[in-house]
NUBA-852185 format. One line per 8 residues: number of its first residue (from 0); for each residue z, y, x of C-alpha. Coordinates in Angstrom, 3 decimals. Last residue first. Layout:
# NUBA-852185
NUM> Z,Y,X | ...
//
This chain:
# NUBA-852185
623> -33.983,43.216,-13.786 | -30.656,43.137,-14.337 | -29.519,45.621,-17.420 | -28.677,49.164,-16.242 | -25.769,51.236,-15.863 | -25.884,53.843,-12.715 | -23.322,55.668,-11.886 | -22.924,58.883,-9.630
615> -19.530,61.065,-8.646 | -20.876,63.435,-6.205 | -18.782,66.001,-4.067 | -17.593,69.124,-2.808 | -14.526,70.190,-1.337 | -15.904,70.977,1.913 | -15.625,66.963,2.450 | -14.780,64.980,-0.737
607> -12.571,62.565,0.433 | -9.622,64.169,0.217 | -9.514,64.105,-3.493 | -8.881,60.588,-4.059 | -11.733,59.124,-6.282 | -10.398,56.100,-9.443 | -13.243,54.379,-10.497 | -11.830,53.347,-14.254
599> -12.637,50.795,-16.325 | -10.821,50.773,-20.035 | -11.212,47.996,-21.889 | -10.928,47.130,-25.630 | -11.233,43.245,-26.177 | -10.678,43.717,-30.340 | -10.035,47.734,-30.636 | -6.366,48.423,-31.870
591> -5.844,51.683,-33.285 | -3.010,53.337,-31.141 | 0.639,54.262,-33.784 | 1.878,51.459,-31.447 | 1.066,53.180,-28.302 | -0.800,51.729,-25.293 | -3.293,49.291,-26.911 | -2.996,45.832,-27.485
583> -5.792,45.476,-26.648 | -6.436,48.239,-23.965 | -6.716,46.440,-20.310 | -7.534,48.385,-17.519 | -10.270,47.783,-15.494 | -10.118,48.856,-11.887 | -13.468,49.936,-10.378 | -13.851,49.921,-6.362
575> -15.614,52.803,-4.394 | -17.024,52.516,-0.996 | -19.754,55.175,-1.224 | -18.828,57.864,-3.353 | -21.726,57.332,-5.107 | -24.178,54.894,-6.121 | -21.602,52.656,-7.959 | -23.222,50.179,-10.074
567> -22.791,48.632,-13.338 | -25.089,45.990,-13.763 | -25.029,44.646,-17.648 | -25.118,41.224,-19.061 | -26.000,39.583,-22.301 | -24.411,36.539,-23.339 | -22.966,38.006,-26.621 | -20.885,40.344,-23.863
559> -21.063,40.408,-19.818 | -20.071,43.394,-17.815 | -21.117,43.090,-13.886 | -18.771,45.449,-11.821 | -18.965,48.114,-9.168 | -20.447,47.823,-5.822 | -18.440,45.060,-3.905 | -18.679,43.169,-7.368
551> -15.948,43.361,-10.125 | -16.501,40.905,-13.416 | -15.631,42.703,-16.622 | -16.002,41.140,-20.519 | -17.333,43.460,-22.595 | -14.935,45.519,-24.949 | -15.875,48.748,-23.248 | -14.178,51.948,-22.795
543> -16.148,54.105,-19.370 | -14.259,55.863,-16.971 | -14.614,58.202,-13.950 | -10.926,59.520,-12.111 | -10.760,62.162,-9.976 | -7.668,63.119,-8.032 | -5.714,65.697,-6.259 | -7.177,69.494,-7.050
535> -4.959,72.107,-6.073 | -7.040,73.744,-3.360 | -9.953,73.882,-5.425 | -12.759,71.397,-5.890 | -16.933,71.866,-6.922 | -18.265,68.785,-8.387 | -21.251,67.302,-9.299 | -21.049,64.422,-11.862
527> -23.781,62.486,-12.509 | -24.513,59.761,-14.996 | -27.434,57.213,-14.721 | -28.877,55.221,-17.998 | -30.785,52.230,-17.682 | -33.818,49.705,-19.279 | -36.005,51.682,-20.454 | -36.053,53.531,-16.853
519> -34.223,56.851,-15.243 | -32.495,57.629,-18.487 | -30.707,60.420,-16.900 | -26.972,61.957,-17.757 | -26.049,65.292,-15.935 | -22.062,66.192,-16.000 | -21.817,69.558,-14.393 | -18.155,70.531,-13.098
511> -16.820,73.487,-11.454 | -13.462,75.400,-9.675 | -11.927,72.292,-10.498 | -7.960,71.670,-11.863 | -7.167,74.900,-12.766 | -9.516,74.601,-15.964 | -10.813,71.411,-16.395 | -12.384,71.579,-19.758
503> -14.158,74.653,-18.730 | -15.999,73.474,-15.912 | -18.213,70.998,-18.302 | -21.225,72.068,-17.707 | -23.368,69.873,-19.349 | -26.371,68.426,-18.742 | -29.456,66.631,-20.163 | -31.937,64.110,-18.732
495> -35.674,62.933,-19.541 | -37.028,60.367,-17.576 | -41.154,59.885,-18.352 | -40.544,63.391,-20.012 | -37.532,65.429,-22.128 | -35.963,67.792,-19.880 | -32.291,69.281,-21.385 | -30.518,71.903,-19.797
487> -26.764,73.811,-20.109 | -25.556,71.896,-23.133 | -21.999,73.364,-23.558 | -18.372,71.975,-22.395 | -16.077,74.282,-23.511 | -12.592,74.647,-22.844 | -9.774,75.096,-25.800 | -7.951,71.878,-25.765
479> -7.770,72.493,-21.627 | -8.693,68.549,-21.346 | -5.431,66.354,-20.482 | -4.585,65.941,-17.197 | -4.499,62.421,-14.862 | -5.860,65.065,-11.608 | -9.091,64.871,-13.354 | -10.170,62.751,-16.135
471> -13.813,62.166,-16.166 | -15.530,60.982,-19.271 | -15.779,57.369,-21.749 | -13.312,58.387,-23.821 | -10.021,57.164,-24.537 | -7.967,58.952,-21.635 | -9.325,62.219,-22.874 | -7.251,62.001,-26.055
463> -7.790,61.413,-29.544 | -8.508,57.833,-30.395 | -5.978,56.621,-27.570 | -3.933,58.778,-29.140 | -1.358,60.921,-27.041 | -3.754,63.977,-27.742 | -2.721,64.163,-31.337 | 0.890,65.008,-30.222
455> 0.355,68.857,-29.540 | 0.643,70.305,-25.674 | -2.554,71.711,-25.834 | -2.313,72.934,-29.355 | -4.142,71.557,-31.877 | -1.624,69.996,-34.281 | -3.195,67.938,-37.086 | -1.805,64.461,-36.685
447> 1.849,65.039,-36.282 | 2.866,61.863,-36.708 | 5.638,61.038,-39.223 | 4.923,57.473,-39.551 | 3.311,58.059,-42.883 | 1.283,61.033,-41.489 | 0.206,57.974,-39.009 | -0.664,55.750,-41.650
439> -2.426,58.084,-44.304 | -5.264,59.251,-41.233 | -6.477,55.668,-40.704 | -8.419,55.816,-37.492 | -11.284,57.489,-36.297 | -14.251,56.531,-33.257 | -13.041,54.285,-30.483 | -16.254,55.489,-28.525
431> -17.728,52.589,-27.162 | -19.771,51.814,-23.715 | -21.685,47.888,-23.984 | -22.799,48.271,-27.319 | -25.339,45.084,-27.454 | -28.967,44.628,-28.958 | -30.650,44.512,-25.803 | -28.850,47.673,-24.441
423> -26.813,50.070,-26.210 | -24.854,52.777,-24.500 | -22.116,55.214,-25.930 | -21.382,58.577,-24.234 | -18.291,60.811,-23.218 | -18.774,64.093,-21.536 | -16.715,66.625,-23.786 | -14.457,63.582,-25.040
415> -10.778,65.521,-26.153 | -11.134,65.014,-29.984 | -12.521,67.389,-32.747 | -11.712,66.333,-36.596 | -12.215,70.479,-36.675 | -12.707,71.808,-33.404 | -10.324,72.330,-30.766 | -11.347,69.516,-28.378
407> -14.568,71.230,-27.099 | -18.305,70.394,-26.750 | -20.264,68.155,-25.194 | -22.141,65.131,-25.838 | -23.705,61.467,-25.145 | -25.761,59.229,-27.244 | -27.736,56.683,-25.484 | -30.112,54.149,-27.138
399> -32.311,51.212,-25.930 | -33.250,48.124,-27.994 | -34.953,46.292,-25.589 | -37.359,44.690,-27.341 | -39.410,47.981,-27.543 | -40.608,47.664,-31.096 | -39.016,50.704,-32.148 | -39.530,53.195,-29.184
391> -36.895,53.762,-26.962 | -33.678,55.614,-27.462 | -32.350,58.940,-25.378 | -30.253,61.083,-27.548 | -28.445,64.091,-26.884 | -25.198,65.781,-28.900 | -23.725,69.776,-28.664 | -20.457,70.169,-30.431
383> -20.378,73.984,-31.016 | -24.390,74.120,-31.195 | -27.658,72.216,-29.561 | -28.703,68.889,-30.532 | -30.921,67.313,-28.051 | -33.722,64.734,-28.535 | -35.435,62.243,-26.237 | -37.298,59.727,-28.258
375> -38.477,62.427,-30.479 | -38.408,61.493,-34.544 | -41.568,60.239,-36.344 | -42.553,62.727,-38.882 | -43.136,60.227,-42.088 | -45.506,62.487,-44.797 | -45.717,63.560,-48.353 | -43.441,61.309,-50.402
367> -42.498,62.164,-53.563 | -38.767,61.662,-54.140 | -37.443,63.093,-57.381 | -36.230,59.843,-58.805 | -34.338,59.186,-56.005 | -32.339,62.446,-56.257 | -31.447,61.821,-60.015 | -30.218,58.236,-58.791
359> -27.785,60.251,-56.321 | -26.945,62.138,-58.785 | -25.159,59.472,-60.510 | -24.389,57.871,-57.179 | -22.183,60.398,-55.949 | -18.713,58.295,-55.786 | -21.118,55.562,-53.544 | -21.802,52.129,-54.557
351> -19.450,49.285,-55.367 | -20.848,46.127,-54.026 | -24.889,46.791,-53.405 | -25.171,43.038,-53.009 | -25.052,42.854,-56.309 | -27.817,45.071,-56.909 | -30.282,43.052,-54.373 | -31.072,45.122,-51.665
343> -34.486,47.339,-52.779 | -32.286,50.167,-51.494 | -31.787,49.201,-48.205 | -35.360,48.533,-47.844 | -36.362,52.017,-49.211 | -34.272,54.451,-46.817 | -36.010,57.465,-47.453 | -35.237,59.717,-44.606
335> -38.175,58.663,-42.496 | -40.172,59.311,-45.676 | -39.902,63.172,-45.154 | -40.780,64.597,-48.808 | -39.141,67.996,-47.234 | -37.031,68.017,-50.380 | -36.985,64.307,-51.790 | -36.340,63.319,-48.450
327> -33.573,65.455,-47.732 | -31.701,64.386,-51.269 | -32.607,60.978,-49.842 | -30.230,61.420,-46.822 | -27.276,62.153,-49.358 | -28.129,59.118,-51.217 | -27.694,56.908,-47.958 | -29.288,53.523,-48.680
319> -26.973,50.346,-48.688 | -25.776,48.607,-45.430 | -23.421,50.910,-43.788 | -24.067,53.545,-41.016 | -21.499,51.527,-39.070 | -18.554,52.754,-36.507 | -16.722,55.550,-39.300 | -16.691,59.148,-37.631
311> -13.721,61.056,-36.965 | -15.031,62.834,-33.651 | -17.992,60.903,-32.264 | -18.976,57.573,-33.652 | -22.991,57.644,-32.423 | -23.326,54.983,-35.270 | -23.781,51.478,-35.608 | -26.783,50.208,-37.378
303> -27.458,47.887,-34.315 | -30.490,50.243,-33.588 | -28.426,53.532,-32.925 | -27.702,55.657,-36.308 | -27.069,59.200,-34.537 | -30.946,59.933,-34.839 | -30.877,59.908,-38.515 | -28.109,61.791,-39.413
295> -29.406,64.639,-36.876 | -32.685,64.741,-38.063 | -31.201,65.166,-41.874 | -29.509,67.978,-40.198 | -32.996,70.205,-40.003 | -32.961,70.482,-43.797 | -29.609,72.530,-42.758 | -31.032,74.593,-39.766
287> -31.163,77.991,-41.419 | -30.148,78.001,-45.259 | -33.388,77.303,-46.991 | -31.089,74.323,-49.466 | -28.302,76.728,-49.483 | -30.751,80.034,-51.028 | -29.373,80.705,-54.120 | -29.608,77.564,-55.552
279> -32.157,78.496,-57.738 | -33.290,77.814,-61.611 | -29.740,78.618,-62.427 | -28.163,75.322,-63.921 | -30.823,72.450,-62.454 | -30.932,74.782,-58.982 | -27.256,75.278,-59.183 | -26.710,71.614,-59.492
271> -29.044,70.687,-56.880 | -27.740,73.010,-54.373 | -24.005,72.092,-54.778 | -24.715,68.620,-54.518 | -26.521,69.472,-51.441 | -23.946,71.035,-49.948 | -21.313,68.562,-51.424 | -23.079,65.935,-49.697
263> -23.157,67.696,-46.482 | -19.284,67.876,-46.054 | -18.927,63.796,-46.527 | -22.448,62.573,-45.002 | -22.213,65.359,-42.674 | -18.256,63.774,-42.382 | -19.536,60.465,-41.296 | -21.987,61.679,-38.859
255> -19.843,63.878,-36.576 | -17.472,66.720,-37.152 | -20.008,69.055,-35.650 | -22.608,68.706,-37.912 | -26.046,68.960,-35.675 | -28.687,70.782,-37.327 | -30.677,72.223,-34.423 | -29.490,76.083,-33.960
247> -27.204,76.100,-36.242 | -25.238,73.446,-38.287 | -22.077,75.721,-38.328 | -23.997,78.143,-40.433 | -23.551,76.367,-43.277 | -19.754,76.477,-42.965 | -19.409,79.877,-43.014 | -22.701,80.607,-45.126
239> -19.862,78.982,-47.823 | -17.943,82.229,-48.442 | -20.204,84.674,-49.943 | -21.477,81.566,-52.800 | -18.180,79.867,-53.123 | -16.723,83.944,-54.157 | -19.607,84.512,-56.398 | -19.858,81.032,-58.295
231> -15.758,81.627,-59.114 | -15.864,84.950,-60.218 | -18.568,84.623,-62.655 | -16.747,81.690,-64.055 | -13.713,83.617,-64.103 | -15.568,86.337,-66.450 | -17.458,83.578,-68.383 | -14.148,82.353,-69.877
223> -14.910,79.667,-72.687 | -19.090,79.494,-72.141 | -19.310,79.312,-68.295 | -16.503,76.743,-68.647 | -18.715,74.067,-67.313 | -20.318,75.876,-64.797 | -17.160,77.143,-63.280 | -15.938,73.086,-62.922
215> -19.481,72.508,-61.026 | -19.301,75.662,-58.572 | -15.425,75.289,-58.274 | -16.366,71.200,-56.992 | -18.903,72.875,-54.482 | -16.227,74.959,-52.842 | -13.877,72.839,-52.529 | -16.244,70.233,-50.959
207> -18.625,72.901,-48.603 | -15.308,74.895,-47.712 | -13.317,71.746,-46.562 | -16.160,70.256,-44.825 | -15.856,73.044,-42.192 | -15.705,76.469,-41.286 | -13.543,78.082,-43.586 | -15.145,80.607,-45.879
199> -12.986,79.635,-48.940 | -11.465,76.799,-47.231 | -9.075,79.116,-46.345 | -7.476,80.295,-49.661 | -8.567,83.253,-51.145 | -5.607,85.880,-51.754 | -2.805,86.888,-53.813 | -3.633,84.089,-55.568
191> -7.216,81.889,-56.734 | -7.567,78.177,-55.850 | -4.937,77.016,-58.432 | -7.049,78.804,-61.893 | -10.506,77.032,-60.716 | -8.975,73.254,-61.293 | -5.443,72.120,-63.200 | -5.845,75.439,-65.070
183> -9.356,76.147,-66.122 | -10.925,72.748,-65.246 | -7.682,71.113,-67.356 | -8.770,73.697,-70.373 | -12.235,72.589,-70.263 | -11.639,68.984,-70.009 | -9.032,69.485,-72.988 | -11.963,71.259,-74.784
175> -14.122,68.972,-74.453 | -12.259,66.088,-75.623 | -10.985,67.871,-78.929 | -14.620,68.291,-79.068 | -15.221,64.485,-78.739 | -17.941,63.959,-76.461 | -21.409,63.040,-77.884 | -22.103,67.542,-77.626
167> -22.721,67.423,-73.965 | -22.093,63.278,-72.328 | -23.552,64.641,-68.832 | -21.679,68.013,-69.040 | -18.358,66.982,-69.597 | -18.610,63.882,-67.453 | -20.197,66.090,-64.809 | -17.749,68.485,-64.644
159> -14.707,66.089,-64.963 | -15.776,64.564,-61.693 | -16.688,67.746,-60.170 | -13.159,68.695,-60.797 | -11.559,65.793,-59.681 | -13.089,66.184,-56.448 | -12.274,69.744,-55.952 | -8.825,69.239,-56.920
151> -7.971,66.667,-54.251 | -9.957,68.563,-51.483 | -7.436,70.753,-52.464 | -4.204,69.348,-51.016 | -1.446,71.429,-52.086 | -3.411,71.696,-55.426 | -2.303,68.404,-56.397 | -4.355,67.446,-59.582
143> -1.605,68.707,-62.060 | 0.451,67.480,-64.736 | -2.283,64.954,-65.070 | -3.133,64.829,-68.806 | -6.563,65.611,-67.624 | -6.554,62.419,-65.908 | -6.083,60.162,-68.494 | -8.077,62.504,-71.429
135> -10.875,62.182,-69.356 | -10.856,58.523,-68.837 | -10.764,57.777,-72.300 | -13.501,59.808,-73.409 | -15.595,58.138,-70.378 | -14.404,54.934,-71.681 | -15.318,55.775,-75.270 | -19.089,56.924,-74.241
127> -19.483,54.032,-72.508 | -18.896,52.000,-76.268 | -20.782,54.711,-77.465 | -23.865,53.273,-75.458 | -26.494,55.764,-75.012 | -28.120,53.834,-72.734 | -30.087,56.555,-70.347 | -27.398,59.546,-70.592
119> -24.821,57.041,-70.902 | -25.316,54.773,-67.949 | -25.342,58.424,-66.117 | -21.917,59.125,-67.334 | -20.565,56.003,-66.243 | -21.707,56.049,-62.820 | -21.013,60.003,-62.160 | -17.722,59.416,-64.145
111> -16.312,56.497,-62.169 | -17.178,57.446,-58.503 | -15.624,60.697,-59.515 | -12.832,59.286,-60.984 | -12.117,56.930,-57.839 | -12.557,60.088,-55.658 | -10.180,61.585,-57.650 | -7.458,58.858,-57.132
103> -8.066,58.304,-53.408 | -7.296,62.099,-53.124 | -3.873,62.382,-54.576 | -2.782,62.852,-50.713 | 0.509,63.821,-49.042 | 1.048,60.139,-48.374 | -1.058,58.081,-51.299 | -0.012,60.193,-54.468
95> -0.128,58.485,-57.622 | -1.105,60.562,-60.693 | -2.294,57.499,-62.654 | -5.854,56.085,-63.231 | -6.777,53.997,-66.083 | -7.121,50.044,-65.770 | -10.031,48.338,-64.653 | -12.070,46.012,-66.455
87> -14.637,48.520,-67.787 | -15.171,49.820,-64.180 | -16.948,46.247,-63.387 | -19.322,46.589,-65.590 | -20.343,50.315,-64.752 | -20.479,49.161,-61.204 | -22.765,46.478,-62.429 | -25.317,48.824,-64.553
79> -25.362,51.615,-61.183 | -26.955,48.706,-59.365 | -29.619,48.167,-61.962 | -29.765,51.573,-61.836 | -30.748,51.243,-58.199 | -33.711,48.863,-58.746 | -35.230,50.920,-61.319 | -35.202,53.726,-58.793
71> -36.116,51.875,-55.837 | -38.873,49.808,-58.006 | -40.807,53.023,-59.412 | -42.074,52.612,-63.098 | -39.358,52.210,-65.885 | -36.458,53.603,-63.929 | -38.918,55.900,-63.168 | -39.758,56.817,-66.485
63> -36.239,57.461,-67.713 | -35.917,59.672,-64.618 | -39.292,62.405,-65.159 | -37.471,62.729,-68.666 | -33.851,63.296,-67.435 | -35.669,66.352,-64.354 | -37.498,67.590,-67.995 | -34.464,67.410,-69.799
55> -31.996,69.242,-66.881 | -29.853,67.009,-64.890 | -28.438,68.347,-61.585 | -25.791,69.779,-63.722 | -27.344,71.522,-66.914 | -27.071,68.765,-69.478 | -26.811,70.782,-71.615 | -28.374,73.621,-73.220
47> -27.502,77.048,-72.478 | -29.350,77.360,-68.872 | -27.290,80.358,-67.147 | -29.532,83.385,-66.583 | -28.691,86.262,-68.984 | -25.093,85.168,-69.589 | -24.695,84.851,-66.057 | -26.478,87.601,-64.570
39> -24.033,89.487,-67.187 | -20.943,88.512,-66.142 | -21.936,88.707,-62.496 | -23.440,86.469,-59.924 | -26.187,88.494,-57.901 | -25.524,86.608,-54.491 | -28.190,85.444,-52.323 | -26.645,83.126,-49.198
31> -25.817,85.101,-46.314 | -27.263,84.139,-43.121 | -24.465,84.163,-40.151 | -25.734,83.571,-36.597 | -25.066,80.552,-34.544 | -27.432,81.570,-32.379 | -30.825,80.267,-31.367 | -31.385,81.165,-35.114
23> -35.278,82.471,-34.064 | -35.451,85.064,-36.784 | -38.156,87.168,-34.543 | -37.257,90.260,-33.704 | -35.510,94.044,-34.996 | -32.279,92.587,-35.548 | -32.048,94.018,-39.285 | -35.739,93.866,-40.528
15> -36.666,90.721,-39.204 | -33.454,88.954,-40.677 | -34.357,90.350,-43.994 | -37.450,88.983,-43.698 | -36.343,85.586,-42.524 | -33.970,85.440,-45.572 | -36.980,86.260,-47.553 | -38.628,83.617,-46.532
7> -35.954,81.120,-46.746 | -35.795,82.092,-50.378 | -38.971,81.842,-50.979 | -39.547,78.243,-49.991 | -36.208,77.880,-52.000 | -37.845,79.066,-55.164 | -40.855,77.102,-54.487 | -38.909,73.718,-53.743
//
């Protein structure tokens, strides 16, 4: 922690000294990460002995004894044993492309090496040894790792990285050196051309992965070409600020909680392996609002375990500990980030853990609690897909937490629900995001997933479009894909509220539009919409997705699910009905398909709004 401590310090200085002021990071500002990677700096400063990545002898020491002495960590390598088990029955892996993809088979050697490799640092087996042997010489007969899809190569070559490293001079040198040569070619060699690829300094998980698998693979051949290893720590290090940055001001990841578990695990992977190879990571760990992202992780879990699914985000949080979360703990020595209980879970109940859980066991054993800061009951999340969060305290029985957001449909894994929310109430989800679907199906179908523009096919998804969300739809339009809907106040008190001006996303359709969401008791949420017409303007349509079952009343409905009810009322326009529009099936084929999925809708003529101004305002609350 010192030389990061430092780091951030002198990033602040430098700050100071450019702009003049304070280094707030109100803005998403770029901070560049140190950089003196050369030749020399490398020969000079790069630890000789191995293992090097994450694992040093002193970091393997403090381990062995924890496995003896602290129940988490003895209880996870119990874990880690099984998984290895179980890997010894399998059969090699093959170059076998799912879709465009070779992904699911690096991610399976990854998940493979960091478990296996581990077992052999502590064991010593040489009958592990033989099966890591034998996996490496599998894949690095590949005739290539699919470079067309990089996230592919960057997988497979931390995998290989770590194996190479982890088993040091117990591998075959004939082993080695194929490793080395396949981390040369099949890895580093791909990513460079007439010019850097994208990911490079590319805004999202793409840069934090690729670039964090070139770290590890440029490590390891340090010693056979130190000139492209040079070249390879120097380029990740100017280009990932770009993605770092995008967690600014308050550590929200704007792809959603699944992906800063996928995007922020290479981060962090990244900074622990320079930090065990360099004696610094450079400054990633101090980068401006990262450590603050653990908040975020941790505040978009809702009390059924579910998450706030934005974007392409899974619907659970899972039932075994997050390793990536610990790496936070074991940094700011946070214990609300050190999910104990889930791993004390019995080892076989573990099923097959996480790619990362080598390191992940490292990052446990480093964990020295200093303090539990207890997170706000009202928080906001400020940045390109701004989030807020009202929840109750934890032994309030009624189990109370609202996530809603802004934002814009043209960012990465982005999806047309500036405005949408989910609701929990006495232990039941009664508003639902539909979250992600299976990506490999509808490329398979010839779907064009990834087109952005405003006229592009990913909108016609239930899982993608406005019409999915729980938002207003105005005049039955799509979003403008590029309109903004930003976090324009936030009041956190007895009934804090947040809004959003979302006048951008309806662009020709309303001359303005603030969204304003209220918890107004422990035991409701109210959303307002004030709106401001034009001459054009026809319709306005509020909706919420549910799978609850819906009963109208002469003021809105009464949802009932797991024998729990909810009151939704209509407190303005007066007079309004809801229709409820069933989604299961849902429209489209290529649709996911959400059991019970619902769709009610208060559908508002224009004319009705006098001066060409009106109120849209619900009220969701349990019966009192």
């Amino acid at each position: 922690m010192n030389n990061k401590i430092i780091a951030l310090v002198l990033l602040q200085a430098m700050a100071i000294l450019v702009k003049g002021q304070e280094p707030t990071q109100e803005k998403n500002e770029l901070v560049k990460l140190q950089n003196p990677v050369t030749v020399p700096y490398l020969k000079k400063n790069l630890r000789k002995s191995t293992p090097r990545l994450i694992l040093t002898p002193s970091i393997e020491k403090n381990l062995k004894n924890k496995i003896k002495t602290d129940p988490v960590v003895k209880n996870y390598y119990a874990a880690i044993k099984l998984n290895a088990g179980k890997i010894a029955g399998e059969p090699f892996l093959e170059r076998k492309l799912e879709g465009r993809r070779l992904l699911g088979v690096s991610r399976e050697m990854l998940y493979r090496m960091t478990i296996l490799s581990m077992l052999y640092r502590i064991e010593r087996d040489r009958v592990v040894l033989k099966r890591i042997n034998d996996e490496l010489i599998a894949v690095c007969g590949f005739s290539d790792w699919n470079p067309s899809h990089f996230l592919d190569v960057a997988e497979m070559s931390l995998a290989v990285a770590i194996a190479v490293d982890w088993t040091g001079k117990d591998l075959p040198k004939a082993t080695a050196a194929l490793a080395k040569t396949a981390l040369i070619e099949k890895g580093i060699k791909p990513s460079f051309g007439d010019r850097d690829p994208g990911w490079v300094a590319g805004t999202n998980n793409w840069n934090q992965v690729c670039n964090g698998g070139m770290i590890a693979a440029a490590i390891v051949i340090a010693d056979k070409d130190p000139e492209l290893a040079a070249k390879t720590i120097s380029r990740s290090l100017n280009g990932m600020p770009e993605a770092l940055k995008q967690y600014a001001p308050d550590g929200v990841y704007p792809e959603g909680a699944t992906y800063w578990g996928y995007g922020t695990s290479f981060s962090v992977t990244a900074s622990s392996l320079l930090s065990s190879a360099f004696g610094t990571d450079f400054g990633i760990a101090a980068y401006p609002s990262f450590l603050k992202s653990a908040d975020f992780r941790v505040q978009t879990v809702a009390p059924s375990g579910m998450y706030f699914n934005f974007a392409d985000c899974g619907d659970s949080a899972g039932e075994n500990g997050d390793i990536t979360l610990a790496w936070f703990a074991k940094e700011t020595g946070n214990d609300l980030y050190f999910e104990k209980e889930k791993f004390l879970r019995p080892p076989a109940a573990m099923g097959k853990l996480t790619r990362l859980a080598g390191p992940g066991l490292v990052w446990l054993s480093e964990f020295e609690p200093k303090n539990k800061i207890s997170l706000p009951l009202a928080w906001k999340g400020d940045g390109p897909n701004p989030i807020v969060i009202f929840r109750n305290e934890e032994n309030n029985s009624n189990q109370y937490y609202f996530a809603g957001k802004g934002g814009r449909a043209s960012l990465s894994h982005g999806n047309m629900d500036a405005g949408s929310f989910v609701f929990e109430l006495n232990g039941v989800r009664w508003v639902v995001d539909p979250g992600v679907q299976d990506y490999n199906t509808l490329e398979q179908a010839g779907f064009n997933l990834w087109g952005m523009c405003q006229d592009c096919p990913r909108w016609s998804l239930l899982t993608k479009g406005n019409f999915g969300h729980s938002t207003l739809t105005v005049d039955n339009a799509r979003f403008n894909v590029k309109g903004n809907a930003g976090l324009i106040r936030f009041t956190n008190g007895k009934s804090p509220e947040a809004a959003i001006d979302m006048t951008e996303i309806f662009t020709g359709h309303l001359t303005s539009a603030h969204r304003t969401f209220t918890k107004d008791s422990d035991h409701s949420i109210t959303i307002e919409d004030e709106l401001s017409l034009n001459d054009s303007t026809k319709s306005i349509t509020w909706a919420i997705m549910t799978t609850a079952e819906v009963m109208p009343t002469s003021d809105g409905a009464v949802l009932k699910q797991d024998g729990k009810l909810l009151n939704l009322t209509i407190l303005s326009p007066a007079n309004m009905n809801i229709s409820t529009i069933v989604m299961d099936p849902p429209p489209m084929a290529l649709d996911k398909r959400i059991e019970n999925l619902k769709r009610i809708e208060i559908r508002i003529p224009a004319y009705i709004f006098l001066n060409k101004k009106g109120t849209v305002k619900v009220r969701l609350s349990s019966p009192e």
